[in-house]
C-alpha positions as CSV (number, residue, x, y, z in Angstrom):
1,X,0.0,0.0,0.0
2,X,3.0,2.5,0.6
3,X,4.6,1.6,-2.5
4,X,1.0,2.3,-4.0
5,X,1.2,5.7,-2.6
6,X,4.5,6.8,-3.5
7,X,3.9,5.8,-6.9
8,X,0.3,7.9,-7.5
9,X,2.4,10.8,-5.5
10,X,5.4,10.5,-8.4
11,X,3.2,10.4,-11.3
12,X,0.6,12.9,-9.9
13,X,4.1,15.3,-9.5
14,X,5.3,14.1,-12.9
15,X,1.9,15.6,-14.3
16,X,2.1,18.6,-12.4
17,X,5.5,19.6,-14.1
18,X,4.3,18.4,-17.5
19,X,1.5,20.9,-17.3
20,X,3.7,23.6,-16.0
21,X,5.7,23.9,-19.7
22,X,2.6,24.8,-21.0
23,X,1.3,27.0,-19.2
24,X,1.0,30.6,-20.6
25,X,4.3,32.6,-19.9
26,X,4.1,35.5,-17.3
27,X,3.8,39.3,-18.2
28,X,7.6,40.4,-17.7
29,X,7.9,44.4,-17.3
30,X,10.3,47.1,-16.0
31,X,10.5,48.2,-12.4
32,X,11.3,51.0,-10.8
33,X,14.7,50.2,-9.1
34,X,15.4,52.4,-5.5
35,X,19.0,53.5,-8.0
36,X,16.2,55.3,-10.2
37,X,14.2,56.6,-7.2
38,X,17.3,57.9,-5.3
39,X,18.3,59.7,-8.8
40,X,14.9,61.0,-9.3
41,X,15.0,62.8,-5.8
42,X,18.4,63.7,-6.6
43,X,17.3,66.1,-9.3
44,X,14.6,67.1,-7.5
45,X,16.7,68.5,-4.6
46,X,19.2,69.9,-7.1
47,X,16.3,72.3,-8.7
48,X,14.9,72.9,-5.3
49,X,18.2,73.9,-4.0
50,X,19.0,76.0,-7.0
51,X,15.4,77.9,-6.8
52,X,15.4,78.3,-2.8
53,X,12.1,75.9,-2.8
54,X,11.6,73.8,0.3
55,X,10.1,70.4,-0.7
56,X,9.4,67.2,-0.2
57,X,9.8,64.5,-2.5
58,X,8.1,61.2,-2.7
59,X,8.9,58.6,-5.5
60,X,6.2,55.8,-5.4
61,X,6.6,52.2,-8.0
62,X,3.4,50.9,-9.7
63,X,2.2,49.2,-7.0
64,X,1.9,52.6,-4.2
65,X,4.9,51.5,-2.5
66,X,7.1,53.9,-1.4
67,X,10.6,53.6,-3.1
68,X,12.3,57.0,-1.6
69,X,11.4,60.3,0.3
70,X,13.0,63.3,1.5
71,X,11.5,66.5,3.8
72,X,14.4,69.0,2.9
73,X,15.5,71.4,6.2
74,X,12.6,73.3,7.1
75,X,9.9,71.8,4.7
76,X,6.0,73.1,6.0
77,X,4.8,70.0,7.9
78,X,1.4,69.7,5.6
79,X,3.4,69.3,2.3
80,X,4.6,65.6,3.6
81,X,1.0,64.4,2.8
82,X,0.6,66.3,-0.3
83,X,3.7,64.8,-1.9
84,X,2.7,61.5,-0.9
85,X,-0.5,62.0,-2.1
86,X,0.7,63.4,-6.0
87,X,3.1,61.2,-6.0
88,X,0.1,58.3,-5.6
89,X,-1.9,59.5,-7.8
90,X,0.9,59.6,-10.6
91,X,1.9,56.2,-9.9
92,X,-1.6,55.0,-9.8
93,X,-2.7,56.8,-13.2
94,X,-0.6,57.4,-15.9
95,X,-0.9,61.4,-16.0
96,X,0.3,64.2,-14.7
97,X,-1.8,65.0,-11.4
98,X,-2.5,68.5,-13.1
99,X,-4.3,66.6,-16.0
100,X,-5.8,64.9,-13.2
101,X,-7.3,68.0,-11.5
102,X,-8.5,69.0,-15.0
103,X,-10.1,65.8,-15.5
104,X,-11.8,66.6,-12.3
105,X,-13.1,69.9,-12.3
106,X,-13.6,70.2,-16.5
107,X,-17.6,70.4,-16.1
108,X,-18.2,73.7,-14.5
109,X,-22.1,72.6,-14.4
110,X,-21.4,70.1,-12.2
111,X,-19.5,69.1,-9.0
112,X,-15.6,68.0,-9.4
113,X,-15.9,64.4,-10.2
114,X,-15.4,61.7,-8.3
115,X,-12.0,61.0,-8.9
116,X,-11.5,64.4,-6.3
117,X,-13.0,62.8,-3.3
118,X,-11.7,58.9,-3.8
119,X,-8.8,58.5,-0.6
120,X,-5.2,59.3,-1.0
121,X,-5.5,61.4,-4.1
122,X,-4.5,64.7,-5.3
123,X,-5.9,67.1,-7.7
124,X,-3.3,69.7,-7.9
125,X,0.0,70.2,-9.7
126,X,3.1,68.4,-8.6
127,X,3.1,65.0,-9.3
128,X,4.1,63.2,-12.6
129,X,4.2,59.4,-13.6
130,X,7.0,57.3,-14.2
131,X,7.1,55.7,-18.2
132,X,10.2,54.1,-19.4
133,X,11.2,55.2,-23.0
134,X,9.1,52.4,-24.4
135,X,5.7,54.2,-22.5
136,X,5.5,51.6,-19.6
137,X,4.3,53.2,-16.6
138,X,6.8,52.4,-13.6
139,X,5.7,55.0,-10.6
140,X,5.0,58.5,-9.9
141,X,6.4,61.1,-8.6
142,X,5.1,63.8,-5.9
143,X,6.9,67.4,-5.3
144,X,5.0,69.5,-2.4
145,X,6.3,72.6,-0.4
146,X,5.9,76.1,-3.0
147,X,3.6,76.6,-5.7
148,X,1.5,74.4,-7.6
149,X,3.6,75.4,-10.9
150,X,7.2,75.0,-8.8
151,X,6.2,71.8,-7.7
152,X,5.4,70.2,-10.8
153,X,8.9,72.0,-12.1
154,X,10.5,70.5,-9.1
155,X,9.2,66.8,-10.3
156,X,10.1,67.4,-13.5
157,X,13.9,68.3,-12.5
158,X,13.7,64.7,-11.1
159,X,12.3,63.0,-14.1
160,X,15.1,64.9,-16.4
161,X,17.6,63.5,-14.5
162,X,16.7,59.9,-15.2
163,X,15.4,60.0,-18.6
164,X,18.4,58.3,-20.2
165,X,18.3,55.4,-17.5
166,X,14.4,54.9,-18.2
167,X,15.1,54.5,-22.4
């Protein structure tokens, strides 16, 4: 009866990796490494520096996780959530958050849309997504701490220093 057993178990794990060479081949696709992330604040904090702007930076992959941050010296305390939150909705959709807003608020006959009011999003300039040179969408990008203009200047400082390394 063992010898029964060990046999069904060998032919029943025999089948399994028979049927595993045809199954249908996973989707393979960039990621966005923390090297990227790190150079994308990088650039960030070089244009901020340069321009006086105190920011902070969040760099988010795909998925919402989040790959680097920085609250430069004497950054106002609310902009932490607002760069988290562009840098979200960049990641999450693959636009600019200031196409976002106008997305949002393009019918003056009716309340912003929906997208405005859904949890951890932001409608305001300052966050842009991540697409490698082939148009992949890797991440996104949130700049908070000046203007609505500076900040999305700010983020796209950071994404000019990585576009060769995102080809």
């Amino acid at each position: 009866m063992r010898e029964l057993r060990k046999g069904a178990l060998a032919c029943g794990f025999a089948a399994v990796l028979a049927s595993a060479g045809s199954a249908p081949a996973l989707e393979m696709r960039p990621i966005l490494t923390l090297d990227i992330a790190r150079k994308i604040v990088d650039g960030c904090l070089a244009k901020a520096q340069q321009t006086g702007w105190k920011m902070h930076i969040a760099v988010l992959d795909i998925g919402g996780n989040l790959k680097a941050f920085v609250r430069m010296d004497d950054a106002q305390l609310l902009s932490e959530e607002v760069a988290m939150r562009k840098a979200y909705t960049a990641a999450a959709l693959p636009r600019s958050t200031r196409e976002t807003a106008e997305l949002a608020y393009s019918n003056p006959e009716r309340r912003p849309g929906g997208i405005a009011f859904l949890p951890r999003v932001a409608v305001i300039q300052g966050g842009l997504p991540l697409m490698t040179g082939a148009g992949v969408h890797i991440g996104g990008v949130g700049v908070s701490g000046s203007t609505a203009q500076n900040d999305e200047a700010c983020a796209q400082a950071g994404l000019d220093a990585v576009k060769d390394d995102l080809k």
